[in-house]
C-alpha positions as CSV (number, residue, x, y, z in Angstrom):
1,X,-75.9,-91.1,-34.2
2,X,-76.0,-91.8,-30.8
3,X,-74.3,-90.3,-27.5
4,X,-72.2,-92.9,-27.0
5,X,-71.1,-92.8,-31.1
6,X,-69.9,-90.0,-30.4
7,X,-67.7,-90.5,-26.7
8,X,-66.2,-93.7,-29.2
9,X,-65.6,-91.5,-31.7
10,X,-63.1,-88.9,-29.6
11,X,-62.0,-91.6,-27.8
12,X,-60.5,-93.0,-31.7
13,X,-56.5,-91.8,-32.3
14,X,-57.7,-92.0,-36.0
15,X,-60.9,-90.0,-36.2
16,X,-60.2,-86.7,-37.7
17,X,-61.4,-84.5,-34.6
18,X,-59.1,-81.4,-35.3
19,X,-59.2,-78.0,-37.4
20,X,-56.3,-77.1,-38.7
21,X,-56.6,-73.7,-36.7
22,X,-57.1,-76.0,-33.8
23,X,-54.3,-78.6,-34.4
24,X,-51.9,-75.6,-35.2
25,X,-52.8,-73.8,-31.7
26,X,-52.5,-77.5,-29.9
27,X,-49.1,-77.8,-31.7
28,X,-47.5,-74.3,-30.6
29,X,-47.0,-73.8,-34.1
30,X,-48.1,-72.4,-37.7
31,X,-50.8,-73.6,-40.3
32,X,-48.1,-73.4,-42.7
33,X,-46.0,-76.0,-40.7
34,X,-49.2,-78.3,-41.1
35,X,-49.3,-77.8,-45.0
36,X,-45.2,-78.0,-45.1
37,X,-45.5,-81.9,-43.5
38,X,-48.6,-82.8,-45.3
39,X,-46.7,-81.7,-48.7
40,X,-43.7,-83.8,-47.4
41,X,-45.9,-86.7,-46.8
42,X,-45.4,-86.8,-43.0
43,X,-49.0,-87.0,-42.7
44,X,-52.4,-86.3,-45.3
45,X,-55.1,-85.3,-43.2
46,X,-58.3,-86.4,-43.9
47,X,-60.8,-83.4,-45.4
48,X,-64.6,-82.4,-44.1
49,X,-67.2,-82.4,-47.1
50,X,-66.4,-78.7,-47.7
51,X,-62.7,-79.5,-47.8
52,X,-61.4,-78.5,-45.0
53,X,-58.3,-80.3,-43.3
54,X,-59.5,-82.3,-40.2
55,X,-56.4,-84.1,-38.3
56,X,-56.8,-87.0,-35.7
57,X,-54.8,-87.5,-32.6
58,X,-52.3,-89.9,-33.8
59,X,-51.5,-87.7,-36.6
60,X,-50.8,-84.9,-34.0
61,X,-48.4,-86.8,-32.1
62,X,-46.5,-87.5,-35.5
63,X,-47.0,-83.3,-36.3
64,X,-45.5,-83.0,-32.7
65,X,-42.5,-85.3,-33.1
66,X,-41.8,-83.4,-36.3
67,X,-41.7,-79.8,-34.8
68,X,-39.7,-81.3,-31.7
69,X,-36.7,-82.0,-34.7
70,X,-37.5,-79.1,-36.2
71,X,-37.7,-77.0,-33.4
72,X,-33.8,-78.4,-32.8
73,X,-32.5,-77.1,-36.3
74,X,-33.5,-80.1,-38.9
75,X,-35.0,-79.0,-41.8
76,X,-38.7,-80.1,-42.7
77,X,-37.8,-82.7,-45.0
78,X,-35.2,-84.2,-43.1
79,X,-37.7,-84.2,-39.9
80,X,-40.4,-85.7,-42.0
81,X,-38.0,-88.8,-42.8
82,X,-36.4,-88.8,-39.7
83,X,-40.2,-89.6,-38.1
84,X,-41.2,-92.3,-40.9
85,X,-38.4,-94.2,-40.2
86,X,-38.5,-93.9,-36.5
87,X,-42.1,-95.1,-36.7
88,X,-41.4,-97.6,-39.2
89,X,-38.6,-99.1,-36.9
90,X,-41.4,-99.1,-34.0
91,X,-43.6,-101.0,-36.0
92,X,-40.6,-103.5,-37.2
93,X,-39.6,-104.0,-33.4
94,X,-43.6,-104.7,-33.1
95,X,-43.6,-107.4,-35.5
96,X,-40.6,-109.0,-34.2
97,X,-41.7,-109.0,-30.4
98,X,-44.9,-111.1,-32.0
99,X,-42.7,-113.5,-33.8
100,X,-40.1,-114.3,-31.2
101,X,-43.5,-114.4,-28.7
102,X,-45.1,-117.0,-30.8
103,X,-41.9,-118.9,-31.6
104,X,-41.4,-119.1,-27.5
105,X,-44.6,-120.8,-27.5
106,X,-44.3,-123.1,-30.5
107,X,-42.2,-126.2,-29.7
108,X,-42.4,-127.3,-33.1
109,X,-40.4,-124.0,-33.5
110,X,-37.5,-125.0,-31.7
């Protein structure tokens, strides 16, 4: 592995980077909240070859989100789903920005 393999790697929102100790401490918050969403699905982070969990950036932002509602009085569970659904909405309005995009630029479309 070169130098630059690894600047391309911690520049990747998906490479698991983070300890759990470490993702905990960037979080403000507890191990245990990191096993509570991981249990609820939020997020499964990926595990080093002696099986410890390693988390990436992205899945830090969604840990984040999920303590902001928690944080407010939601449960766990409830914060858990409240996040899936906001980010699958995100990715629906995604989708639909292509499609009405393409279907500007199609005049067959119209």
């Amino acid at each position: 592995m070169t130098a630059g393999d690894s600047y391309n790697r911690l520049e990747d929102d998906d490479y698991p980077a983070y300890t759990m100790g470490r993702a905990a401490e960037l979080l403000g918050t507890t191990q245990n909240f990191l096993r509570a969403i991981g249990e609820a699905r939020l997020i499964t982070p990926l595990r080093s070859q002696g099986g410890h969990r390693r988390y990436s950036r992205y899945q830090l932002r969604i840990a984040a989100r999920a303590r902001e509602l928690v944080d407010r009085g939601t449960s766990i569970e409830s914060a858990c789903r409240i996040v899936i659904l906001e980010d699958q909405l995100e990715e629906a309005q995604r989708i639909n920005e292509e499609l009405r995009a393409s279907a500007s630029h199609d005049p067959a479309g119209a």
